[in-house]
C-alpha positions, 0 to 999 in steps of 0.5 A, spaced: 813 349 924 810 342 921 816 340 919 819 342 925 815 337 929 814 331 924 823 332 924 822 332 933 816 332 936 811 328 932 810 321 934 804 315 934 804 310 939 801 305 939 799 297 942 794 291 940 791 296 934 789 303 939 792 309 939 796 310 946 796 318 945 789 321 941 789 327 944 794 334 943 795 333 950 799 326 949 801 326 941 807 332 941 805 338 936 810 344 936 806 351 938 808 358 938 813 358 943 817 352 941 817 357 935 824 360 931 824 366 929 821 366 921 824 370 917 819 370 911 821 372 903 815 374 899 817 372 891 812 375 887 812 371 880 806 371 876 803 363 875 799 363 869 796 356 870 793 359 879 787 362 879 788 370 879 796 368 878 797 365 885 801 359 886 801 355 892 806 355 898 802 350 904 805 344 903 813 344 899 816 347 906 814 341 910 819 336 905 825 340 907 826 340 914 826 333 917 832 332 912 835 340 913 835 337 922 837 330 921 843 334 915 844 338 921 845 333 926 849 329 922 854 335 921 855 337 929 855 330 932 857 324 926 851 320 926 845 319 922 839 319 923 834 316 919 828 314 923 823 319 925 822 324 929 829 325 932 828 325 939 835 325 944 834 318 945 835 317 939 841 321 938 845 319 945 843 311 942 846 312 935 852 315 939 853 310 943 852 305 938 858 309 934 863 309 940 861 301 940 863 300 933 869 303 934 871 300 940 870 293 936 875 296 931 881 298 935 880 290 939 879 287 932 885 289 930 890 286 936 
């Protein structure tokens, strides 16, 4: 879920050096409800160097997703989105910028 937010929801706005949204009512985290439904898969592997043979598994799942949605994006709508998080404004930008540069291609070519 916290990739999840830092792909979609998690933004700090700021102007002359303060913080516009301190709080968790102004800067966007996803909560429970916003949640999909997580399928976990437990792999039990002994790690000889973790205390009692544990490994840690915070932090590794926060890598993949802003890449794993913008991936996706990408597949269903044609336009990469490289700067986070992806809000629709964004993507309807992208998508309109798209369709510009085609249009310049067609009258360019007359």
């Amino acid at each position: 879920m916290q990739g999840l937010g830092m792909a979609l929801t998690e933004e700090i706005f700021s102007e002359k050096g303060w913080v516009l949204n301190p709080n968790l009512l102004d800067y966007k985290i996803p909560v429970a409800v916003d949640s999909p439904e997580i399928q976990p898969i437990i792999v039990k592997a002994y790690a000889p160097m973790g205390p009692f043979g544990a490994k840690g598994v915070g932090n590794p799942p926060l890598v993949a997703a802003p890449p794993a949605i913008a991936n996706a994006i990408y597949d269903a709508v044609g336009v990469r989105i490289k700067d986070l998080p992806i809000t629709p404004e964004k993507v309807l930008r992208a998508l309109e910028e798209r369709d510009k540069d085609k249009e310049r291609e067609k009258g360019g070519g007359r």
